[in-house]
C-alpha positions in Angstrom: -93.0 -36.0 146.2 -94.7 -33.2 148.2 -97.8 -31.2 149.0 -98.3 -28.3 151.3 -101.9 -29.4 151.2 -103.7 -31.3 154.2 -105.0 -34.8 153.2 -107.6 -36.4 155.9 -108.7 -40.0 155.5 -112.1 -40.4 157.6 -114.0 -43.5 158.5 -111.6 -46.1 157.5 -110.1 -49.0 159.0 -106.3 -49.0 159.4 -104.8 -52.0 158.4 -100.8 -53.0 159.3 -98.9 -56.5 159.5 -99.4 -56.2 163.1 -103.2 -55.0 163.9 -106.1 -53.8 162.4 -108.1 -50.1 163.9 -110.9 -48.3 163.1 -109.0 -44.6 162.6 -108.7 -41.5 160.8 -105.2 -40.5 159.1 -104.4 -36.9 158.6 -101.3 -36.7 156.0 -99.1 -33.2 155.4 -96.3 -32.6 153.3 -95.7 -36.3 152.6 -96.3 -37.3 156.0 -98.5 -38.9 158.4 -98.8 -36.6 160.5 -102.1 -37.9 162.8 -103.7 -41.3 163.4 -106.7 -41.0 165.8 -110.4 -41.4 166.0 -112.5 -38.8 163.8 -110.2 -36.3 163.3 -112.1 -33.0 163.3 -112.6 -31.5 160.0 -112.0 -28.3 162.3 -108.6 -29.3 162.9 -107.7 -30.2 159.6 -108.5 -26.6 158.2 -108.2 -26.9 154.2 -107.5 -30.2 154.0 -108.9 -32.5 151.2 -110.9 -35.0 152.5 -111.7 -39.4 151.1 -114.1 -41.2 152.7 -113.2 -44.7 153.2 -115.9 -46.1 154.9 -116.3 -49.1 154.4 -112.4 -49.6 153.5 -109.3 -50.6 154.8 -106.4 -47.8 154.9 -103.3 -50.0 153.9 -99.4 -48.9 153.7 -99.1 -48.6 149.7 -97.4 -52.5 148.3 -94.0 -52.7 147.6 -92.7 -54.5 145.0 -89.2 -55.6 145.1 -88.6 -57.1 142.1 -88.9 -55.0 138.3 -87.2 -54.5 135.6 -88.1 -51.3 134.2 -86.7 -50.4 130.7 -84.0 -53.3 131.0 -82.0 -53.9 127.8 -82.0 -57.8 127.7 -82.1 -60.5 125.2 -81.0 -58.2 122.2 -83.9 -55.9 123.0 -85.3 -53.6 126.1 -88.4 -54.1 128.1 -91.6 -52.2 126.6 -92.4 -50.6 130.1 -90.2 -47.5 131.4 -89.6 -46.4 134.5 -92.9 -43.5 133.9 -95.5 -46.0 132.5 -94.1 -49.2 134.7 -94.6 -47.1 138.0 -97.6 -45.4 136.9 -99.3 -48.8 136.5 -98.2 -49.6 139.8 -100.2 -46.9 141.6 -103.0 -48.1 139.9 -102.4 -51.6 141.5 -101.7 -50.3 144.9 -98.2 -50.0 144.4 -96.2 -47.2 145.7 -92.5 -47.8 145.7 -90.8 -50.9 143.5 -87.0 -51.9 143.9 -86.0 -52.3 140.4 -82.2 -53.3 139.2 -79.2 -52.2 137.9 -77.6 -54.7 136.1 -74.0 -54.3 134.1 -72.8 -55.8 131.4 -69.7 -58.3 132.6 -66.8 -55.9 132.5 -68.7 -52.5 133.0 -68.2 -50.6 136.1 -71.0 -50.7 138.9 -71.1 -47.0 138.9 -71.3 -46.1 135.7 -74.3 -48.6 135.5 -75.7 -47.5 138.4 -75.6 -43.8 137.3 -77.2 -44.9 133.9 -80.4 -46.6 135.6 -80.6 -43.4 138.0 -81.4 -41.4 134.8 -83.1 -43.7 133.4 -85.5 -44.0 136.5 -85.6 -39.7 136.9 -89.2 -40.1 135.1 -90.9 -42.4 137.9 -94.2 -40.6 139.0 -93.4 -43.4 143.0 -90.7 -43.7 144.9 -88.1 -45.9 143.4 -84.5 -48.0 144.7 -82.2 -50.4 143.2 -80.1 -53.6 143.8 -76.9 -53.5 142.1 -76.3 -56.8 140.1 -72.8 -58.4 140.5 -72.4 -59.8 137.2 -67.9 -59.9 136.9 -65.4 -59.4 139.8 -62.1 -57.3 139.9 -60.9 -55.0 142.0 -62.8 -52.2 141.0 -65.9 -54.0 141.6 -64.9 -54.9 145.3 -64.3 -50.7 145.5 -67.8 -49.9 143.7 -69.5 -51.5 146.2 -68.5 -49.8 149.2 -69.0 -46.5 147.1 -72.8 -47.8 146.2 -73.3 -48.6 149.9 -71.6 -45.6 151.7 -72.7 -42.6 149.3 -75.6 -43.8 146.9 -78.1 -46.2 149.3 -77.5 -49.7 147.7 -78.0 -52.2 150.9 -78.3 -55.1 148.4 -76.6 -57.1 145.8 -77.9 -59.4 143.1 -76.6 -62.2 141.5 -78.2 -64.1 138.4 -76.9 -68.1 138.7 -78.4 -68.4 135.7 -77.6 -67.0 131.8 -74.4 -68.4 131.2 -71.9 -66.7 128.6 -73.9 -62.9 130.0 -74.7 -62.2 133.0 -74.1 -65.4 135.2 -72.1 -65.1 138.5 -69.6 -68.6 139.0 -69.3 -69.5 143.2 -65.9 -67.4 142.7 -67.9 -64.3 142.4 -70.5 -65.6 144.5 -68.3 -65.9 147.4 -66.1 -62.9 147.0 -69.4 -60.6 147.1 -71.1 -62.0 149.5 -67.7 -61.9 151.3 -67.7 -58.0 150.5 -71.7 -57.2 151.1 -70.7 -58.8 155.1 -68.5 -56.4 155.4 -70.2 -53.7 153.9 -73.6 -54.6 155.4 -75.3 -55.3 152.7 -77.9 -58.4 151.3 -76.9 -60.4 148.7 -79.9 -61.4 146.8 -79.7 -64.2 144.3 -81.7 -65.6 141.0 -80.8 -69.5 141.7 -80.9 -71.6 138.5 -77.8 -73.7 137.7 -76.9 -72.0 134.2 -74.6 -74.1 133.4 -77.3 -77.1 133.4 -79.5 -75.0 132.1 -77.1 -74.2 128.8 -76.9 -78.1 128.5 -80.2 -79.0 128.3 -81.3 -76.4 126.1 -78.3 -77.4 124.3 -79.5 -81.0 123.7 -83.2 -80.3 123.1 -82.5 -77.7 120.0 -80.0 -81.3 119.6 -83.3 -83.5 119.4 -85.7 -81.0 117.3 -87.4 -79.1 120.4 -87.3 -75.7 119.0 -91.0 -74.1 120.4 -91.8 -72.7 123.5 -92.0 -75.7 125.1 -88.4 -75.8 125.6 -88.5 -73.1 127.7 -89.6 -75.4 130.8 -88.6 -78.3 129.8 -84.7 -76.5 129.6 -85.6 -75.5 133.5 -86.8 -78.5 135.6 -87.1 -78.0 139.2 -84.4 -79.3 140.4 -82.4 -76.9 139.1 -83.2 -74.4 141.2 -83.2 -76.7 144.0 -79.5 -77.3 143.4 -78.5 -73.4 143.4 -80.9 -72.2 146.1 -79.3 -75.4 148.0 -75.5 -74.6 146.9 -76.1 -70.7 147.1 -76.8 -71.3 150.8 -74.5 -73.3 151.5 -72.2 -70.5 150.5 -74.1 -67.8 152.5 -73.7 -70.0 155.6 -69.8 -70.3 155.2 -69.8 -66.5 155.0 -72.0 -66.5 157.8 -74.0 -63.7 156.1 -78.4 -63.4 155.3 -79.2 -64.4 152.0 -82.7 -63.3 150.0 -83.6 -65.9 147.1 -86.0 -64.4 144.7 -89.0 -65.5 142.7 -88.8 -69.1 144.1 -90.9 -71.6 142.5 -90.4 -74.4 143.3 -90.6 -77.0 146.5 -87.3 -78.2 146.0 -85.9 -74.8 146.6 -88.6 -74.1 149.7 -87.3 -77.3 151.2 -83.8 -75.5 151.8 -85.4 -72.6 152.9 -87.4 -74.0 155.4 -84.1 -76.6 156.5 -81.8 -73.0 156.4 -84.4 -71.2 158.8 -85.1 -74.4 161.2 -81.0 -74.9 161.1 -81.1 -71.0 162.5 -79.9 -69.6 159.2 -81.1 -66.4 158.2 -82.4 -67.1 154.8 -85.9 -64.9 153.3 -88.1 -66.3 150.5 -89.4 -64.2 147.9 -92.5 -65.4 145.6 -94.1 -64.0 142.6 -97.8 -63.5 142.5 -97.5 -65.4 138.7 -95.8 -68.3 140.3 -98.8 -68.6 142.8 -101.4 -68.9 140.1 -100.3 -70.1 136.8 -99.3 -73.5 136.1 -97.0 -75.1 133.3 -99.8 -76.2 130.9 -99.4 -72.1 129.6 -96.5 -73.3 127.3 -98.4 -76.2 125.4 -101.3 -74.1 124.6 -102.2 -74.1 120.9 -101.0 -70.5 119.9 -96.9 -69.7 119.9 -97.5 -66.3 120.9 -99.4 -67.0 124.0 -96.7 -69.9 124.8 -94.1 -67.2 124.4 -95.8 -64.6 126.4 -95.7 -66.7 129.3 -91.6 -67.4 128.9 -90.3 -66.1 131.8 -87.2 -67.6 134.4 -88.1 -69.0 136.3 -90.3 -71.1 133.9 -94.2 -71.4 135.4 -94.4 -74.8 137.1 -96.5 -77.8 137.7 -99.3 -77.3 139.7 -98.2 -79.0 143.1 -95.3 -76.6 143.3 -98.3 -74.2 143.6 -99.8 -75.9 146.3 -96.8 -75.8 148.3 -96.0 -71.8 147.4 -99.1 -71.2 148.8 -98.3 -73.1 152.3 -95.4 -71.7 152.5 -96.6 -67.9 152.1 -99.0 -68.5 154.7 -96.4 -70.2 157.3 -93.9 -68.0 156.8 -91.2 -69.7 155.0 -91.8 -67.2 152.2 -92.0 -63.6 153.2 -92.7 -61.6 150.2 -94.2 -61.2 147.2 -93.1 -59.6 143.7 -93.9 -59.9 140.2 -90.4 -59.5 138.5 -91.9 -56.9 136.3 -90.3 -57.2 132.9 -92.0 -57.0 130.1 -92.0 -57.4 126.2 -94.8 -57.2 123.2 -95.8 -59.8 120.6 -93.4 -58.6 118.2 -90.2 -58.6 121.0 -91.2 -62.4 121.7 -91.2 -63.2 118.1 -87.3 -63.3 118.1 -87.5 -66.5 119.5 -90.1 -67.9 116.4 -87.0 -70.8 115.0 -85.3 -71.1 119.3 -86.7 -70.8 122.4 -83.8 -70.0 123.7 -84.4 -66.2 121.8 -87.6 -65.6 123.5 -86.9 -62.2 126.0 -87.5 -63.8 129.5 -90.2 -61.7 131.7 -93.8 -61.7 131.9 -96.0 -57.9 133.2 -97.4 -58.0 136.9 -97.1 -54.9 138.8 -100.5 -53.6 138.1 -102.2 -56.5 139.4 -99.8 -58.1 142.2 -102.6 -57.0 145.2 -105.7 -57.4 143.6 -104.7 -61.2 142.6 -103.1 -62.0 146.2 -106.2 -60.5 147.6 -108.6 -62.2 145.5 -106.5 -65.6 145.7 -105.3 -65.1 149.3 -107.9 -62.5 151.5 -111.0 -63.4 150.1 -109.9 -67.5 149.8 -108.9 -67.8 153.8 -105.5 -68.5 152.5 -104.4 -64.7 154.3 -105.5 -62.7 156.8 -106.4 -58.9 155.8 -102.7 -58.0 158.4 -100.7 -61.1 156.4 -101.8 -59.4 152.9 -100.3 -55.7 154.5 -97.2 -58.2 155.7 -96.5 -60.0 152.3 -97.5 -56.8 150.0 -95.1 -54.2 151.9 -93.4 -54.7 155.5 -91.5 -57.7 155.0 -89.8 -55.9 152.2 -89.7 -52.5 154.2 -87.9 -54.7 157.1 -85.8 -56.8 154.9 -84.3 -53.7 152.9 -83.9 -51.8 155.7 -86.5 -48.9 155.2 -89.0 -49.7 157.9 -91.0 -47.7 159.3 -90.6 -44.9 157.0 -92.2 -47.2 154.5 -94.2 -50.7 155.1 -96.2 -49.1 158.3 -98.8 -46.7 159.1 -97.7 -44.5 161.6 -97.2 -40.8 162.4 -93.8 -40.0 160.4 -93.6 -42.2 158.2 -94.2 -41.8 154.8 -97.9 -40.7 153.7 -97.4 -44.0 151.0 -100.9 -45.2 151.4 -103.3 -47.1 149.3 -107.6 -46.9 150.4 -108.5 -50.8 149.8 -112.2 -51.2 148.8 -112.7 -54.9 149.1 -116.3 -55.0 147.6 -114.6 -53.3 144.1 -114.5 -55.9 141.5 -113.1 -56.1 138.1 -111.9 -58.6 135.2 -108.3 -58.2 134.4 -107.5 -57.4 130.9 -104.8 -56.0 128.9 -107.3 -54.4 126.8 -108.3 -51.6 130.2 -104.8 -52.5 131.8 -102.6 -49.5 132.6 -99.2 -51.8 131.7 -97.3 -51.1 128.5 -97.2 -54.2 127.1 -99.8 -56.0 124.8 -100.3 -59.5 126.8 -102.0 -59.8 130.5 -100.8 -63.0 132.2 -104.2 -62.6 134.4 -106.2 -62.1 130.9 -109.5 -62.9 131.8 -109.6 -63.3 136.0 -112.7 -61.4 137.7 -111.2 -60.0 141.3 -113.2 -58.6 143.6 -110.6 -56.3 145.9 -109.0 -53.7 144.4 -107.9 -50.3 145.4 -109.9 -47.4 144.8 -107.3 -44.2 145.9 -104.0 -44.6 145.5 -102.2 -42.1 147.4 -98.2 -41.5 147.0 -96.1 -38.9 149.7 -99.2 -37.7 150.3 -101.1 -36.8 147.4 -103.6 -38.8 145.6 -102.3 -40.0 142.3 -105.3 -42.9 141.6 -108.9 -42.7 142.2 -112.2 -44.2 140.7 -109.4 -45.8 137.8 -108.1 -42.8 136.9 -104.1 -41.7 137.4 -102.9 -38.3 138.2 -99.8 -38.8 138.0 -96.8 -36.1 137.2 -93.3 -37.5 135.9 -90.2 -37.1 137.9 -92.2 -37.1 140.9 -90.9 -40.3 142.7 -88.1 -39.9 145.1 -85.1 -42.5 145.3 -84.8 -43.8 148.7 -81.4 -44.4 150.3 -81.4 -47.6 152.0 -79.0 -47.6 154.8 -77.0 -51.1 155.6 -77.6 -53.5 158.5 -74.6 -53.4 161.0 -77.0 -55.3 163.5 -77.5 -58.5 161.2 -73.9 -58.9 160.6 -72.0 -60.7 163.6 -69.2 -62.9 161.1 -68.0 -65.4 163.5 -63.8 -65.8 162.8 -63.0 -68.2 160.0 -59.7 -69.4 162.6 -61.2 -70.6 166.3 -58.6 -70.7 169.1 -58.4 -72.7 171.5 -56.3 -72.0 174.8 -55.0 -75.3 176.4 
């Protein structure tokens, strides 16, 4: 996305992970071109002009975790790749990293190509993981071609959903043995799924049929167990790992041993996970219960506590939503078995404004953490820092004007999501963007989206041959 027209923030304060300075921003043809002290009108002849006094000038969030139009559960997700990234602009949001995921047996680039067309109608800037979901010889191919000619620097893998899409530690190791010598991240979604098919198993056994299964199907532990066996793995291949949407303090505990141990090992949380505790799936009404089904399941509230701590120390570096959503009537497939309910919950509208609210304005964060957690963690872990993640001359003009005395009470009655439940139905936040502003252009201002399709870009992510030092599986030692 481009414009040949000037764009001059005045009277704002810039805001990145590392420092905070009072600073105009002159932006041309997608780029920051100028940060500097009142920048003349004079010198930026033609240019529009915002006033952000008063605000902070931000690098626009990143979220990288969606699932735009994904065909799951018998049915696909109500938001697209044009309405799910035009809701994130008006949440601050200016690039996501969504996911392609094949079916077991399809090949990585025919899937790949499929979600490229799907995605030609974002109105921001757009990438993908690649999900390893089977494993021959093809696949082991497809990934250098992902890697070396499309951009892919990361590979997923779901622990979970057996009988579909779940990857056995054969795959797991064989891919994350390929991504090291590739140079790409394998990512992972750690649920054991094959306790997981048990205990759902034995509670449809004992007459548990409702929502509440859901959780109860998905304990804590778990996850603990994968995130703990899932590094374990990583460190034998000596190669990063990325654990998304953690929930849980059993998995933070290996996190926190992997990173004190010298592992690298990053932590992803959801904005969901942060604020919304287990008693969602005993409420009174199903459809409420079944709105909230999402896998992770939502958790007691200590695990909350402990999310928090962890976002603020460090142990976790960013923060998602896993975008994926489905309406009233999608959910209703699970009426008679939980186990039918489409997993995924909406999010990417209101990911900053909640963290803000719940984070900024409650001394959990500092305004430079927010930037950190919201954007250049994810622009440093996937490898597109500084071009995005970072105000600076060059890189992208991916910005989004913070106004943090703008208040408003999340609904899904105003919300700009497709779907017909809000998560965050009901919270009052007081920080929230008022321009939104996406390779330069403004494409959000006083609530309003001008946004044109097809206008997001797809950004290559190059791999990481400086993270990947595989020490030799044989040592030798000369007598």
């Amino acid at each position: 996305m481009t414009t040949g027209k000037q764009l001059l923030i005045k009277n704002g304060t810039v805001v990145n992970a590392d420092q905070s300075v009072v600073a105009d921003v002159l932006c041309f043809d997608g780029v920051i071109q100028k940060i500097a002290e009142n920048i003349s009108t004079d010198e930026a002849q033609g240019a529009e002009v915002i006033d952000a006094s008063g605000q902070y000038i931000m690098p626009g969030g990143i979220d990288p975790h969606t699932h735009m139009q994904l065909p799951f559960m018998g049915t696909v997700a109500s938001e697209d790749f044009y309405t799910g990234t035009a809701a994130g602009l008006a949440g601050g949001t200016t690039m996501i990293i969504d996911f392609v995921i094949p079916n077991p047996q399809q090949s990585l680039l025919e899937a790949y190509k499929q979600w490229r067309e799907w995605a030609e109608k974002s109105v921001s800037d757009y990438s993908f993981h690649v999900a390893i979901t089977w494993w021959d010889e093809s696949v082991h191919r497809d990934m250098q071609t992902l890697v070396n000619d499309y951009g892919v620097n990361s590979f997923k893998h779901f622990m979970a959903y057996k009988n579909a899409i779940m990857a056995d530690d054969e795959i797991l190791f064989k891919s994350f043995s390929r991504s090291l010598e590739l140079g790409a991240l394998p990512t992972v979604h750690a649920e054991n799924g094959e306790v997981v098919f048990q205990l759902q198993k034995k509670l449809i056994d004992n007459g548990v049929f409702g929502a509440e299964g859901h959780p109860q199907s998905r304990p804590p532990e778990v996850e603990g167990e994968a995130a703990n066996r899932v590094a374990r793995i990583a460190e034998v291949v000596d190669i990063p790992l990325y654990i998304v949407h953690v929930s849980t303090k059993q998995a933070l505990e290996v996190i926190s041993r992997c990173r004190h141990e010298g592992q690298q090992v990053f932590g992803e949380v959801l904005t969901s996970h942060l604020l919304i505790d287990e008693s969602v799936y005993y409420e009174k009404d199903w459809a409420s219960r079944a709105a909230h089904v999402m896998s992770p399941p939502f958790r007691e509230k200590s695990h909350l506590d402990a999310l928090w701590k962890a976002l603020q120390s460090g142990n976790l570096h960013t923060t998602a939503t896993d975008h994926c959503c489905f309406c009233a009537d999608q959910k209703a497939a699970g009426k008679e078995d939980f186990r039918l309910i489409p997993n995924g919950t909406a999010g990417i509208e209101n990911r900053m404004e909640v963290l803000w609210h719940h984070g900024v304005n409650a001394g959990r964060l500092s305004i430079n953490d927010f930037v950190r957690v919201t954007s250049t963690n994810t622009a440093q872990i996937f490898n597109i820092y500084p071009r995005k993640g970072h105000i600076q001359v060059g890189a992208d003009a991916d910005i989004v004007i913070w106004d943090p005395k703008k208040s408003k009470t999340i609904s899904a009655k105003t919300h700009k999501q497709n779907v017909d439940f809000n998560v965050f139905e009901g919270m009052e936040v007081n920080g929230c963007p008022s321009h939104t502003i996406s390779g330069g252009k403004i494409v959000y201002i006083n609530d309003e989206l001008k946004v044109e399709k097809g206008a997001g870009k797809y950004v290559n992510r190059p791999p990481f041959p400086a993270y990947y030092k595989p020490r030799p599986l044989h040592k030798r030692y000369d007598k």
